[in-house]
N, C-alpha and C positions, 0 to 999 in steps of 0.2 A: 672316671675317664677325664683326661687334658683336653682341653681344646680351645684353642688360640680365635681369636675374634677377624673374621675374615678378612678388616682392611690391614695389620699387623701380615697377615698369609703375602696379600698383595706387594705390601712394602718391601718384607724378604725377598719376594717372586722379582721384583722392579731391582733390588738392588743388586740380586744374584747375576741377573740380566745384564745388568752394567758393571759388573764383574769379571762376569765369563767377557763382554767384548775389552776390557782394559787389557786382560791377560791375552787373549789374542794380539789385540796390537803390539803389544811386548815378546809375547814367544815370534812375531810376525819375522821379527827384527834377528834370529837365531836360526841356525841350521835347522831347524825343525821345522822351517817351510817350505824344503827341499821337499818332503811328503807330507801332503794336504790330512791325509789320514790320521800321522801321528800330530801334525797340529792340532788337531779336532779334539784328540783324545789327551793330549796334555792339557788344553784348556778346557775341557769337562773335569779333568781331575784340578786343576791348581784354582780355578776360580771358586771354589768354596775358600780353598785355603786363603787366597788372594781376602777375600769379603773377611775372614773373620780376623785377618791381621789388620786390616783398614778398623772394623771396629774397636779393637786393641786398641791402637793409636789413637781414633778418638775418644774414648771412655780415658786414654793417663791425658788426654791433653787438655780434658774438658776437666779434670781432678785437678791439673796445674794451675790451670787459668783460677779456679772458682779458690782452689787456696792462694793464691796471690790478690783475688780482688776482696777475700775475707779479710786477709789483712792489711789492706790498705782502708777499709769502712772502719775496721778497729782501732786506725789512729785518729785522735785529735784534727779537724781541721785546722791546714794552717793557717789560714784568713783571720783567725780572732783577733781581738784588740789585746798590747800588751797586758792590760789588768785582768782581762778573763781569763787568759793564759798562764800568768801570774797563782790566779784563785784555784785554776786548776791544777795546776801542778803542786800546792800547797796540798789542798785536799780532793784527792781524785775521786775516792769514795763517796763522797760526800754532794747532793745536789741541793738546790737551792729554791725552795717552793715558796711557789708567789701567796701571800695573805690575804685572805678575802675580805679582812678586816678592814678597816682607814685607819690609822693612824698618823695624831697631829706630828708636823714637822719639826724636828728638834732643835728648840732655840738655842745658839750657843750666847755664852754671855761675850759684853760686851762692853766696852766703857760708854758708860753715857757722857753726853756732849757737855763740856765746860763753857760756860759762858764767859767771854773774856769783857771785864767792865772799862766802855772808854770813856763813857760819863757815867757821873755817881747819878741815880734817880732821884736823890733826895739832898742835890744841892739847890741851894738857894742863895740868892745873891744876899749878902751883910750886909749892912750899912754902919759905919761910919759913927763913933761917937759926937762927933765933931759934925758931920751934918744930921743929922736928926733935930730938929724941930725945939729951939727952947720956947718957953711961955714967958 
């Protein structure tokens, strides 16, 4: 045997309720208020119908919404910096996992610094044939 869990009973019961008075309001507004009776009995009969085209409607508009906001989660945000956006578009398959490693920083070469000589280290002042000291 089926059997439905009783606050589910309730929620039908509540929504059939606010069913059967929408369809009123609506048939209120038609020749069929001229007799109270057959109002009665048109809105006993169309508020089911009423309730199950209302949930119709929402069950494609909740399919609508949740396919439109799948794919918009499925694109790329567009806030990234050009080079991530870059690397992804390169390789979209592809992610990029952090090392738990260290590894040293890669020296690139470099010219080492030339010394420009404004004085020589190993000058020394001459002297002079002609002054140096005869005996």
């Amino acid at each position: 045997m089926f059997s439905l869990p009783w606050w589910l009973l309730l929620v039908l019961l509540v929504c059939l309720v606010g069913s059967a008075f929408a369809t009123y309001l609506v048939l209120e507004d038609t020749q069929a208020r001229d007799s109270p009776w057959a109002l009665y009995a048109l809105t006993a009969v169309l508020a089911p119908v009423m309730l199950a085209v209302m949930v119709v409607v929402a069950i494609g508009l909740s399919t609508i919404l949740s396919a439109l906001l799948e794919d918009q989660s499925a694109q790329p945000p567009a806030e990234s910096t050009g080079a991530e956006s870059t690397l992804e578009r390169t390789v979209p398959s592809e992610r990029t996992v952090p090392s738990t490693t260290s590894t040293p920083p890669s020296t690139t070469p470099s010219a080492s610094p030339t010394a420009s000589p404004t004085a020589s280290p190993t000058a020394s002042p001459t002297a002079s044939p002609s002054a140096s000291p005869s005996p």
